[in-house]
N, C-alpha and C positions, 0 to 999 in steps of 0.2 A: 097465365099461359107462357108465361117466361123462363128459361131453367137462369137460374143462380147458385154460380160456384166461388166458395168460398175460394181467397189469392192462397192462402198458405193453411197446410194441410197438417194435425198434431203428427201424425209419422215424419213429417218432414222436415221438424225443429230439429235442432239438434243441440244437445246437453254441453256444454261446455265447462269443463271446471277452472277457476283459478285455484293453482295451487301458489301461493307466496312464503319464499323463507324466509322466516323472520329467525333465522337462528342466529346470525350475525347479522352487523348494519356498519359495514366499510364506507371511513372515508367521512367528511366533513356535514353537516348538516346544517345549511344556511338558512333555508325556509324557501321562498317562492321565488326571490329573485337572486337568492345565493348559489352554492357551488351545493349538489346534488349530494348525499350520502346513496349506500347502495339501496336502503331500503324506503330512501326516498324516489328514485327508480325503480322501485319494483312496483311501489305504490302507484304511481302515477300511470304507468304502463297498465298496470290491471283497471287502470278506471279506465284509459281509452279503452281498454281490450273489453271490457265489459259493455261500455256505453255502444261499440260498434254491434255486437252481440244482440246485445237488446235491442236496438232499433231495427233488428234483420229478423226477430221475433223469434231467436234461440231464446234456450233457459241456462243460465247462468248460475252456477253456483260458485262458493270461496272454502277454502281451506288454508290455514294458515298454520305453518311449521314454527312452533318453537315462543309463541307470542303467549306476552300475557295475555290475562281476559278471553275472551270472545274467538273462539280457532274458526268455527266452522258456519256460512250459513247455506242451508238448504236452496237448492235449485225452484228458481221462478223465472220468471217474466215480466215486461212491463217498466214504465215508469219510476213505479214508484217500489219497485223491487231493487231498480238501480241506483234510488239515493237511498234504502237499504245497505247497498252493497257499498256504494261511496262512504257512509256514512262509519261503516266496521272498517274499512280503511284506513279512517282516516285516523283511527283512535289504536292502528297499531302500533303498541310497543314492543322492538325485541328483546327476545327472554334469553339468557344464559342456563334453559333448559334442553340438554341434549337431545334427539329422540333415541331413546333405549330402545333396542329388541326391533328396529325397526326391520320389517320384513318385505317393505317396498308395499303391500296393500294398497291397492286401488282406493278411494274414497267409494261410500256406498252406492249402490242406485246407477252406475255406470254402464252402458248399452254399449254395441258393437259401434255405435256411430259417435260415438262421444269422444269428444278432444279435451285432451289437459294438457292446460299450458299452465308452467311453471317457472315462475318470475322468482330468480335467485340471483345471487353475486357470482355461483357455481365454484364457492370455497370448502363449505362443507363437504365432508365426504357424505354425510348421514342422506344431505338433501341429492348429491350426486347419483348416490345406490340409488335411490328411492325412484328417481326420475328413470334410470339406465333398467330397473327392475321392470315397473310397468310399460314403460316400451317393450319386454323381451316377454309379456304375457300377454303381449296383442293389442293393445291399446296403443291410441293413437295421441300420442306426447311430444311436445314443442316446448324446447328449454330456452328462456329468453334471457339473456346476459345482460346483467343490471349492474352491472362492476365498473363505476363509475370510469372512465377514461383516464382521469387526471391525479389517478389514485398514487402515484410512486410522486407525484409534485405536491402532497400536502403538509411535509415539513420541509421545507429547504434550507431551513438552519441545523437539521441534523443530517446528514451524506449518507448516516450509517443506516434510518430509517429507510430512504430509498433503495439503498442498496439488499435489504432483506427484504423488499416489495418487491424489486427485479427476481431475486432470486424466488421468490412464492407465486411468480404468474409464471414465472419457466413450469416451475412442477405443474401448476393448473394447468399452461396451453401442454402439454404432455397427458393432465388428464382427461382434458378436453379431447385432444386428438384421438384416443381412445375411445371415448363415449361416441364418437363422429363417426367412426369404426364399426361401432355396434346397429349403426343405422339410426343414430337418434338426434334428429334435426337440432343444431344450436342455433339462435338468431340473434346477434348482439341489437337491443335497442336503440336506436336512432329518433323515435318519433314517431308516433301514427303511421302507418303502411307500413312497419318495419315489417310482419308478418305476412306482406299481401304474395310475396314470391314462394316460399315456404308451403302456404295454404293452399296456395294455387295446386302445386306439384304435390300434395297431400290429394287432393280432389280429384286430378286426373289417376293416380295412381287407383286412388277408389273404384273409379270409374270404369277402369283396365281390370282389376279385379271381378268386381261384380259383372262385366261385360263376360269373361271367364267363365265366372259361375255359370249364369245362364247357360 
């Protein structure tokens, strides 16, 4: 005689892709209590971003630009879907494989409510297009900056090394400031919550929309 309603409803998940570029990996790579490479940052951001995902009972899936082995796994759920997803992680290597012909393509299975975020250094042009593409075909895309901080201080016995690092993030915050232009959110990583402002004003925005529609 009781009604019972289930807390979260399958319409109301929502698909979240990691996209990670593993086409480059800037900068040093110490391990767990060392100095951070880029794609030891990206790494570790897509497992918080994952783990928060999955505890909120989205479906999570990964795609990986440029890595050997294992690029893609399929969207789920759950526990043990997320040391699935820790565990391809953990085992990627970046590849010195370009992506040719790249046409910016969504990953498959993507819905009107679906978020990709892409955890890159944002050196590549290839991983650049690709992110700046799918934003401009409606999808809703959150570029996370994984380029270590301490990147122009990791030879200080060469001058000339930092000095062609100063000059190669001029051109990036240049193509940064364009991509920013285009309406497509950049978020430098700091740590868990780095994306909780960003997501926010992605949500109300939705909300003002769909309020619209109606």
């Amino acid at each position: 005689g009781t009604i019972h309603v289930t807390s979260t409803w399958a319409d109301h998940d929502r698909h979240v892709v990691l996209l990670i570029d593993a086409l480059d990996d800037l900068g040093v790579s110490e391990g767990v209590d060392g100095r951070a490479s880029s794609l030891d940052v990206s790494v570790r951001a897509a497992g918080a971003i994952a783990a928060h995902h999955i505890a909120a009972g989205d479906r999570v899936s990964l795609v990986v630009l440029g890595a050997r082995g294992v690029r893609r796994v399929p969207p789920a759920s759950g526990q043990h879907h997320l040391r699935r997803l820790l565990e391809v992680m953990a085992d990627i290597e970046p590849g010195a494989t370009a992506v040719t012909g790249d046409d910016g393509r969504a990953p498959r299975g993507l819905g009107s409510g679906s978020l990709v975020v892409m955890l890159s250094p944002l050196v590549s042009p290839s991983a650049v297009r690709r992110a700046v593409t799918m934003a401009a075909r409606g999808l809703t895309v959150v570029a996370v900056d994984c380029l270590p901080a301490s990147i122009t201080d990791e030879d200080p016995s060469d001058p000339y090394v930092s000095i062609a690092w100063r000059i190669q993030l001029l051109e990036r915050e240049r193509v940064l400031r364009r991509v920013r232009e285009s309406g497509l959110a950049v978020v430098p990583w700091h740590g868990p919550g780095s994306l909780d402002a960003v997501l926010r004003d992605l949500h109300r925005h939705a909300s003002r929309s769909a309020g619209r529609v109606r």
